[in-house]
DRENTI-598617 format. One record per residue (C-alpha): x, y, z; residue number from 1. Coordinates in nm, 3 decimals, m for minus. Example, Ala and Ser with C-alpha at 12.3 -4.5 7.8 and 13.67 -1.06 7.14 Angstrom:
<rs>
1.230 / m0.450 / 0.780 / 1
1.367 / m0.106 / 0.714 / 2
</rs>
This chain:
<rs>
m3.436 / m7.909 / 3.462 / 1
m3.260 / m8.097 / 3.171 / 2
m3.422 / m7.871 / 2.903 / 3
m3.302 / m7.509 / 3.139 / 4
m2.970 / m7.624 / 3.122 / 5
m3.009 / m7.713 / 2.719 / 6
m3.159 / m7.381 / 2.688 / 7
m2.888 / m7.167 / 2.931 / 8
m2.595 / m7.382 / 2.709 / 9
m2.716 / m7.281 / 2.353 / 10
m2.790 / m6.935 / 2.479 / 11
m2.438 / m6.897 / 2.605 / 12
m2.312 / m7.076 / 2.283 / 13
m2.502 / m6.816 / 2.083 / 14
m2.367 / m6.550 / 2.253 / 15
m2.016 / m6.631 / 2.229 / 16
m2.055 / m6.689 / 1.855 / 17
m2.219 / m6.313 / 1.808 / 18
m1.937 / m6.205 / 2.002 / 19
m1.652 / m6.384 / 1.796 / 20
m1.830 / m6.213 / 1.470 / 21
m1.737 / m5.840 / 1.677 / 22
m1.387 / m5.977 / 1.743 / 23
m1.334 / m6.127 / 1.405 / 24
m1.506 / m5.760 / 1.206 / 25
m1.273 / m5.579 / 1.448 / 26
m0.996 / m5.747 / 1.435 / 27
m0.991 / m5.836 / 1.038 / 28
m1.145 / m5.526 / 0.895 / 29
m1.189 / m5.237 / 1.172 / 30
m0.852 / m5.240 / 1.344 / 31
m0.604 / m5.295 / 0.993 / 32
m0.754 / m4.955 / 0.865 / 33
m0.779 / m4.766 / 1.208 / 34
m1.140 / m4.743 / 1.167 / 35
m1.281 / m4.638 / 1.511 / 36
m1.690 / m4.673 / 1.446 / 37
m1.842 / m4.629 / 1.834 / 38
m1.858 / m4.813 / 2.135 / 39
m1.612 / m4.927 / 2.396 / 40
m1.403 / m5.112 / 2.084 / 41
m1.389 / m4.769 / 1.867 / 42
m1.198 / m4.611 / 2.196 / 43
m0.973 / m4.937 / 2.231 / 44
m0.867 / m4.866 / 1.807 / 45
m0.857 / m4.533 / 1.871 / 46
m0.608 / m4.553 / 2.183 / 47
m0.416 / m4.877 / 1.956 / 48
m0.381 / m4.615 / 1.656 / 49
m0.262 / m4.353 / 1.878 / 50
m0.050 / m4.497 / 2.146 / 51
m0.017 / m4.859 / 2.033 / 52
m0.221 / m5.002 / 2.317 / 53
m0.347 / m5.355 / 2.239 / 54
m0.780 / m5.362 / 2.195 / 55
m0.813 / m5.641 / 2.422 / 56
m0.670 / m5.464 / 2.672 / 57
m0.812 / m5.152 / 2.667 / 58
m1.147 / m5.291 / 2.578 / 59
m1.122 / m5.517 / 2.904 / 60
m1.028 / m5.177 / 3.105 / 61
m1.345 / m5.006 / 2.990 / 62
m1.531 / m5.270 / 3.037 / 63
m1.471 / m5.302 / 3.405 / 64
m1.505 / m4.923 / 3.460 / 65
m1.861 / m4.927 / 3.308 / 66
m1.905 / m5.276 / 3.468 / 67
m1.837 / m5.105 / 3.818 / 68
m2.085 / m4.829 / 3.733 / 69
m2.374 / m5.075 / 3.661 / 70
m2.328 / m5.251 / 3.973 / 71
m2.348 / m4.912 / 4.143 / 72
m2.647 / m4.772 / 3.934 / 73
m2.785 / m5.062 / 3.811 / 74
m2.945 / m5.394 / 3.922 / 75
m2.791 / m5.734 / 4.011 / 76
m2.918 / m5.889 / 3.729 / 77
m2.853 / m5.661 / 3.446 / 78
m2.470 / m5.675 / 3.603 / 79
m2.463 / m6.000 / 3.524 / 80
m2.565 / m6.024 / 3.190 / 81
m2.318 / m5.737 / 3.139 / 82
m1.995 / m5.897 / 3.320 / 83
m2.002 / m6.251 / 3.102 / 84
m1.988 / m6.030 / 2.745 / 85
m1.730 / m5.773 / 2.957 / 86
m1.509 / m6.018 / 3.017 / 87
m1.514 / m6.244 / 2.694 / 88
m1.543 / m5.941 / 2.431 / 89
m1.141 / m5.883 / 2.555 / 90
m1.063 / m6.230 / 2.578 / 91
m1.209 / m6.301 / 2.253 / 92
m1.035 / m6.002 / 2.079 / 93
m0.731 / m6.181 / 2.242 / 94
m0.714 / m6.507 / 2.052 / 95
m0.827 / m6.351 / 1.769 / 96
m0.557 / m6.269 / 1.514 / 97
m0.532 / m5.913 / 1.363 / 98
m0.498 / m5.984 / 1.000 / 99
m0.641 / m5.709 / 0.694 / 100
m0.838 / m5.950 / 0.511 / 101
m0.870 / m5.678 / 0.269 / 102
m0.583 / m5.491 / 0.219 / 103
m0.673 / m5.261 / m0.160 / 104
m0.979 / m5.162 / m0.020 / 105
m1.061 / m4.946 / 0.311 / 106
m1.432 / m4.863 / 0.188 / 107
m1.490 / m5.249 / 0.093 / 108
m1.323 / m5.369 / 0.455 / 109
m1.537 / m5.138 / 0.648 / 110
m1.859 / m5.219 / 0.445 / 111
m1.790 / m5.597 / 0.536 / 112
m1.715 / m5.536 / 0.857 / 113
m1.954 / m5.336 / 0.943 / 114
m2.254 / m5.567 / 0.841 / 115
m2.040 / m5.870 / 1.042 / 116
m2.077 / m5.655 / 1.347 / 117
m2.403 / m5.593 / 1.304 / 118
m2.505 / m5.892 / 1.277 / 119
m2.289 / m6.019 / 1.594 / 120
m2.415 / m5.696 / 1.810 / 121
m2.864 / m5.808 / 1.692 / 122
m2.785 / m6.168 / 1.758 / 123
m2.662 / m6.052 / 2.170 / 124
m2.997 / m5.796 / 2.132 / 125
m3.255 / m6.087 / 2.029 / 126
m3.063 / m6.284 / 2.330 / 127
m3.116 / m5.941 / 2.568 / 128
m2.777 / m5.968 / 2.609 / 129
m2.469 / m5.734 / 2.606 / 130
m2.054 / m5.671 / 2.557 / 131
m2.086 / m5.387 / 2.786 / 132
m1.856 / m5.071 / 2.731 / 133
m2.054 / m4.787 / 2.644 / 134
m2.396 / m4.983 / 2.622 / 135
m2.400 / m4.902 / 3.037 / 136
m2.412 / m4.534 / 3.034 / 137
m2.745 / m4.541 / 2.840 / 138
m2.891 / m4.738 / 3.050 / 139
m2.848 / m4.555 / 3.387 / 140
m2.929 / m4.211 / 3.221 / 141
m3.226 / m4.366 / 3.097 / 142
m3.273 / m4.510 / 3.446 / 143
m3.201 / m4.157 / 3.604 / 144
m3.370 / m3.949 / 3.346 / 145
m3.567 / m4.163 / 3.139 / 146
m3.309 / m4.005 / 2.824 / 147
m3.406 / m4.293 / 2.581 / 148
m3.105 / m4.516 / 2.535 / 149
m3.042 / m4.516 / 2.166 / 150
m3.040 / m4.116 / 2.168 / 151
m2.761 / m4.131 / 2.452 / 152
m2.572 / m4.418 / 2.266 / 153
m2.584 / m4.218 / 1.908 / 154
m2.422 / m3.924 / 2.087 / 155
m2.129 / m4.152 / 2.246 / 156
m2.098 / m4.287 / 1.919 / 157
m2.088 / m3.996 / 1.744 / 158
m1.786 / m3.830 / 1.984 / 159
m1.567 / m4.175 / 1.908 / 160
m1.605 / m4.106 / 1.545 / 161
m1.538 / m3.793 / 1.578 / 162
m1.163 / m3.935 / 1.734 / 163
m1.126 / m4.069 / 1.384 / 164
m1.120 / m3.701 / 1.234 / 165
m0.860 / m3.605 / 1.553 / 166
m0.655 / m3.867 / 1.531 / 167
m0.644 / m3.944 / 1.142 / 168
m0.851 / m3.738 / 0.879 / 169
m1.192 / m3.690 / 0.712 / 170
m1.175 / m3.972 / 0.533 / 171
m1.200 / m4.199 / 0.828 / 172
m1.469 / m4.003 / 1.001 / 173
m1.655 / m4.075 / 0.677 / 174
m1.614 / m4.436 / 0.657 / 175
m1.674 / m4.433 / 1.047 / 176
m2.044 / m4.286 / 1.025 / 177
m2.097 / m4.529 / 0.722 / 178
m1.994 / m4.777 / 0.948 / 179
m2.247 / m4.709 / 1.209 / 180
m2.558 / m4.660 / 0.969 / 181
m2.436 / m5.013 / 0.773 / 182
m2.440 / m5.178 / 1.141 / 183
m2.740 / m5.000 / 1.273 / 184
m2.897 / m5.143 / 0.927 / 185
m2.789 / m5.499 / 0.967 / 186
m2.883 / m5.521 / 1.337 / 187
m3.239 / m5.424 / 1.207 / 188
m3.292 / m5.651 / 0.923 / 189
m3.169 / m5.931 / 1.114 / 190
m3.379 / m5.816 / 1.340 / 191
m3.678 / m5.846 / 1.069 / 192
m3.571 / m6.169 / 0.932 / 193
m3.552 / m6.317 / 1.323 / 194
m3.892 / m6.151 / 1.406 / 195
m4.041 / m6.344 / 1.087 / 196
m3.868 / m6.654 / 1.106 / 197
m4.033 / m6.679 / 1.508 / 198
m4.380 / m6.589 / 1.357 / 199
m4.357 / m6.892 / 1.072 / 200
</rs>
């Protein structure tokens, strides 16, 4: 019973450490260059760029629309993993300051940023767990229509950068699609170097 509990504690831990790495990239590279690079957070810079709403709160919005959704499409206990990253993602973001560590340098920021978040987004995958937002509609069309999810998720990705281009100019589409490919890279070498460290 002891050793659950150990193992629930530093599973939780780890999880609210990958998620601090998405609110610190966000907050300290993303967000001080209006870089919107997918996912529930790309719509929350988007709509702070545009109409100067704060992330955390639109983040926290989405999150309980999508959360709603996978209650009503999904199972119990995928809505559960879902709601404890919903809810601290925002909070998180919160308490996080917004500061451009990198001010002479938008291409540098986003490269750095990009591989923090990946590494904080394949540290919740190898713990099968999630920070919500657009994650959930994946899921239920593959649940509906067996869609896989990573085709539906590149195409909801690919619309948010595209609110980069609407909203600012080619230049941050650009360094928005680098973004994704740098994250999507980092999520699967850490992915390697987990897989390997397991199997010594």
């Amino acid at each position: 019973m002891k050793n659950k509990k150990k193992r629930i504690s530093a599973k939780l831990l780890m999880m609210l450490v990958a998620l601090e790495l998405i609110a610190f990239s966000l907050n300290m590279f993303f967000e001080p260059h209006s870089i919107a690079a997918g996912g529930a957070t790309g719509i929350a810079i988007l709509l702070q760029a545009g109409w100067k709403i704060p992330t955390f709160i639109s983040v926290l919005f989405i999150n309980i629309v999508m959360l709603v959704l996978a209650y009503i499409h999904l199972d119990r206990q995928t809505t559960i993993k879902l709601a404890i990253g919903s809810f601290a993602l925002p909070l998180l973001l919160y308490i996080t300051p917004v500061y451009n560590l990198i001010p002479n340098s938008r291409v540098i920021s986003i490269i750095v940023g990009s591989i923090i978040f990946g590494i904080g987004l394949a540290i919740l995958y190898t713990l099968n767990m999630s920070s919500g937002g657009t994650t959930v509609p994946p899921m239920i069309i593959y649940k509906n229509f067996g869609i896989e999810k990573y085709i539906s998720l590149f195409i909801i990705d690919g619309f948010v950068c595209l609110g980069n281009f609407v909203l600012s100019d080619v230049i941050s589409f650009l360094l928005a699609v680098m973004s994704v490919a740098i994250s999507s890279l980092a999520i699967k070498g850490f992915g390697i170097f987990h897989q390997r460290h397991i199997t010594e």
